[in-house]
C-alpha positions as CSV (number, residue, x, y, z in Angstrom):
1,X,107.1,75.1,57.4
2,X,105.4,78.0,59.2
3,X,106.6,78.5,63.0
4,X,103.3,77.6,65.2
5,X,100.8,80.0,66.8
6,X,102.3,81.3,70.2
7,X,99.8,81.2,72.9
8,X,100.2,84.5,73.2
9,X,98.9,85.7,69.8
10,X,96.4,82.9,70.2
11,X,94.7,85.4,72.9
12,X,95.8,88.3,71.5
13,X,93.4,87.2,68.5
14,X,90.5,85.8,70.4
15,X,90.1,89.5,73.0
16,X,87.7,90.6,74.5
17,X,87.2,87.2,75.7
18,X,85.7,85.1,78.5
19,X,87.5,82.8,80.5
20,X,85.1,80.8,82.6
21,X,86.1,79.5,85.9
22,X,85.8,75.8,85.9
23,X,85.6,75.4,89.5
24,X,81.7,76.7,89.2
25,X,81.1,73.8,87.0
26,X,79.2,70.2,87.5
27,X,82.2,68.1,89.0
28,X,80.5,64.6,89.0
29,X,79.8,65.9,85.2
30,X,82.7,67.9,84.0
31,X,83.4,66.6,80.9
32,X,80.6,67.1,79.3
33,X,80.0,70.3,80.7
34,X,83.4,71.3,79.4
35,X,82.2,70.0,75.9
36,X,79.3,72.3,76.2
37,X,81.9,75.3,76.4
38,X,83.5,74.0,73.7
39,X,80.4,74.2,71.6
40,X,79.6,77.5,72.4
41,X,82.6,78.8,71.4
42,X,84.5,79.6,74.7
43,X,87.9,79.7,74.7
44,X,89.6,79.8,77.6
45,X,88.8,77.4,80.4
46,X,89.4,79.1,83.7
47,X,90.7,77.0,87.1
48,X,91.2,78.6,90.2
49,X,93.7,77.2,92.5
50,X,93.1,77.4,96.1
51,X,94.9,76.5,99.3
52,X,93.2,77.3,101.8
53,X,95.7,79.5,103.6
54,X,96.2,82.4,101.1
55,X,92.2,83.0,100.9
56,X,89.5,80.4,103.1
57,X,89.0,77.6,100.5
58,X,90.7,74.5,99.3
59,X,90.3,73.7,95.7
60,X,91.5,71.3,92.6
61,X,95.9,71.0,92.1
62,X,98.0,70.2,89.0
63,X,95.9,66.7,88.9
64,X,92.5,67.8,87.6
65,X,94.3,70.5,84.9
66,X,96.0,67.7,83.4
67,X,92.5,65.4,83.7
68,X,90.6,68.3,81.7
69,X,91.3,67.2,78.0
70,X,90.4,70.4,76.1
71,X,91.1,72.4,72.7
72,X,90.8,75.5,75.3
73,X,93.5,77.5,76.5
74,X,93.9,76.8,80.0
75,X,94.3,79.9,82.5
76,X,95.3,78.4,85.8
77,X,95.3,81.0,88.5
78,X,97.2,80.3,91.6
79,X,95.7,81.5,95.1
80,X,98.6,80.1,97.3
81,X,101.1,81.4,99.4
82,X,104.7,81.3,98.3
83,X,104.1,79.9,94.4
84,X,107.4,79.6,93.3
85,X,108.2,76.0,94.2
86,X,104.9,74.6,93.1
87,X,104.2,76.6,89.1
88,X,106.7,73.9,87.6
89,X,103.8,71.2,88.2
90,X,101.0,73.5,87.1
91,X,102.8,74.1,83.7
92,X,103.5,70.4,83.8
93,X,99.9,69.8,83.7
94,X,98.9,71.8,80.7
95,X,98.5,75.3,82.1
96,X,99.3,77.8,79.1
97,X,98.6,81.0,81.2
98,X,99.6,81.1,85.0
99,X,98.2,84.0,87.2
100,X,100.2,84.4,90.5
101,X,99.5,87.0,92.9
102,X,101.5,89.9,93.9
103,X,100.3,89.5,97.7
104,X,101.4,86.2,98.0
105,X,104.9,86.3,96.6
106,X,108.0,87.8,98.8
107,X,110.1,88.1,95.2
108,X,107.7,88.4,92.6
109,X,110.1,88.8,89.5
110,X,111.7,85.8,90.6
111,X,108.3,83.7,90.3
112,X,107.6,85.4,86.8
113,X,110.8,84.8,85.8
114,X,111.1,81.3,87.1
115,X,107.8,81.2,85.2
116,X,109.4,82.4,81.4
117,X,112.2,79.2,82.3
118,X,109.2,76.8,82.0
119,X,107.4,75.2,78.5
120,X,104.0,73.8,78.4
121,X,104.0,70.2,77.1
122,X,103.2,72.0,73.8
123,X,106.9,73.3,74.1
124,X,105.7,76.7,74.3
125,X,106.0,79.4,77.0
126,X,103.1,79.9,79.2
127,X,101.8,83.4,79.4
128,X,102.7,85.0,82.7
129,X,99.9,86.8,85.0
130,X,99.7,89.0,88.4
131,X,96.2,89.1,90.2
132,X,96.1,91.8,92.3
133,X,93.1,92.0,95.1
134,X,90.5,94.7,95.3
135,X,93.1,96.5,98.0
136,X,95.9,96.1,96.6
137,X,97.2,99.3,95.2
138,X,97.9,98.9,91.5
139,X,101.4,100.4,91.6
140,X,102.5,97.4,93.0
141,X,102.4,95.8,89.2
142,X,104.4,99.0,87.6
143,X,107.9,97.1,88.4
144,X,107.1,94.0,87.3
145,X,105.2,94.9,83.6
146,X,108.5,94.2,81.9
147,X,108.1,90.3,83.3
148,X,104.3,89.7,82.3
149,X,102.0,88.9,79.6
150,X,98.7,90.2,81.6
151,X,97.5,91.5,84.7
152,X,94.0,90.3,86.8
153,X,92.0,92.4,88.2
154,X,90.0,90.8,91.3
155,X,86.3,92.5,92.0
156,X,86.0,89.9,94.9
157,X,87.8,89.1,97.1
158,X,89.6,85.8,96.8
159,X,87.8,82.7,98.4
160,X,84.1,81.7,97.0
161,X,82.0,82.4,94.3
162,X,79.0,84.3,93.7
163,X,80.5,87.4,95.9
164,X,79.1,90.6,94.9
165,X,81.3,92.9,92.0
166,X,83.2,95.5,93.9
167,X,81.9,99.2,92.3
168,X,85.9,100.2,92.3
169,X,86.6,97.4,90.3
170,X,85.7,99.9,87.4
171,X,88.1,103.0,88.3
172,X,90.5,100.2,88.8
173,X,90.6,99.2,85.1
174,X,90.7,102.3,83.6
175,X,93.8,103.3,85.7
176,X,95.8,100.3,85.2
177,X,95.1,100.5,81.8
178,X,96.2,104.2,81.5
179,X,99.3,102.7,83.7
180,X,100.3,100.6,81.1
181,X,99.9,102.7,78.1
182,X,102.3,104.9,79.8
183,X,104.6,102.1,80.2
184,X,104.9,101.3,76.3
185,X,104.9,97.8,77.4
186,X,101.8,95.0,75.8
187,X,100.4,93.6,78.6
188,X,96.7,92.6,78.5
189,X,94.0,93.3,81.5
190,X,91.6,90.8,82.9
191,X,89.4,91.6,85.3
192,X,87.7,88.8,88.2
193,X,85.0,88.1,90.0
194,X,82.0,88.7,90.5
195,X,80.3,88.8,86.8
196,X,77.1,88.3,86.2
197,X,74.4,88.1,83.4
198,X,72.7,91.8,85.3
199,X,76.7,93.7,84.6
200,X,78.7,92.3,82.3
201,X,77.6,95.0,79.4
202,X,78.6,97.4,82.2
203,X,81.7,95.4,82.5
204,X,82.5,95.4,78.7
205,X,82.6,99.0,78.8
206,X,85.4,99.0,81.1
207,X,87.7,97.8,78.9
208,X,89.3,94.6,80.1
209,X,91.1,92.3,77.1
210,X,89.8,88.9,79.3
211,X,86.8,88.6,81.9
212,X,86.5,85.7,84.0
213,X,82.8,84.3,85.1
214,X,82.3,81.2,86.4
215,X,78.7,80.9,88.3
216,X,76.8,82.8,85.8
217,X,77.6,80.3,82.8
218,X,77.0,77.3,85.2
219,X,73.8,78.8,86.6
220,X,70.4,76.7,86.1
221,X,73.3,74.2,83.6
222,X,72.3,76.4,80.9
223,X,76.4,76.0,80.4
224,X,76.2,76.4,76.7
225,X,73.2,79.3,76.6
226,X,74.7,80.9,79.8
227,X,78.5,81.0,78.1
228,X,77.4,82.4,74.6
229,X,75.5,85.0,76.4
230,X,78.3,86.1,78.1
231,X,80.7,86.2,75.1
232,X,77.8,87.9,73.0
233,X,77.8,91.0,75.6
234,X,81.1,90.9,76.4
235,X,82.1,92.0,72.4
236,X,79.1,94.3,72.1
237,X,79.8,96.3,75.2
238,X,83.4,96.7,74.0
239,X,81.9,98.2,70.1
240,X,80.7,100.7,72.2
């Protein structure tokens, strides 16, 4: 019998991709708005964890991650302070990639390393992700690359949606991506925020493996025209 899929070659195989942020989406409708991604092709379903102390919002916990019932891989990135004592639940609940950020952990290889302890309910390893915020200086991921899987870009700042892309975002990809060539280590880039139908060919081009958008595929419900749009550009800017 042939060993299963990891969930990292499972991404691997499906870059550039879009991972769209759940939070954006119909609440008092989300499952079948989440069946509209599905049909479209998407995925990676996208949840953004919020506690309203590391950035001005309060969002969803381990309890809706587990309600979503999904073929999608589900990225779970966690904006809270001190994340260490709460990603057990999270991979618990069916997270298969966990984003933590640098800002908000005093011993970051601990987290990630707590983190490659863990097994989704699938009994596999979640991927391990650091966001880093538009002024963050991407050095700070250089001594953790031998912990991760990926590395998040935000072009927003953390809190709501709909903020406008950050123009260094761009200069900020092509660095960390030079950063980790250098390294010799495979870690993928994903970049944040703030992607809309107007950028996201410019976006393509910058080279990012995973690109989250959230309002634009909800926008007008056009969830399943909205997401294939999205995907369509997002592999034609990167043939370029």
């Amino acid at each position: 019998m042939s060993e299963p899929v990891s969930v990292l070659e499972r991404l691997k195989a499906m870059v550039p991709a879009v991972s769209v942020g759940v939070m954006a989406a119909d609440m008092m409708n989300l499952g079948s708005e989440v069946a509209l991604l599905e049909k479209a092709g998407v995925r990676i379903l996208h949840f953004d964890v919020m506690d309203g102390c590391f950035c001005p919002m309060l969002t969803a916990g381990p309890q809706l991650i587990k309600a979503v019932k999904t073929s999608m891989l589900k990225d779970v990135h966690l904006m809270i302070n001190d994340p260490l004592p709460k990603i057990e639940s999270y991979v618990a609940a069916g997270a298969d990639m966990v984003t933590v950020h640098v800002e908000a952990c005093r011993h970051p290889h601990r987290v990630l390393q707590a983190l490659g302890q863990l097994a989704c309910p699938s009994g596999q390893r979640p991927l391990r992700g650091i966001a880093l915020n538009p002024g963050t200086p991407l050095c700070a991921v250089e001594p953790l690359l031998g912990e991760l899987d990926m590395v998040f870009l935000l072009a927003v700042n953390p809190g709501w949606g709909g903020q406008k892309f950050i123009s260094s975002a761009a200069q900020r990809v092509e660095k960390l991506i030079e950063i980790i060539h250098k390294s010799g280590k495979d870690v993928l880039v994903g970049l944040d925020g703030g992607i809309t139908k107007e950028n996201i060919a410019d976006v393509a081009r910058m080279g990012a493996d995973i690109v989250v958008t959230g309002s634009a595929v909800f926008e007008g419900r056009k969830v399943e025209e909205n997401a294939r749009y999205m995907m369509n550009a997002l592999g034609r800017g990167r043939k370029h």
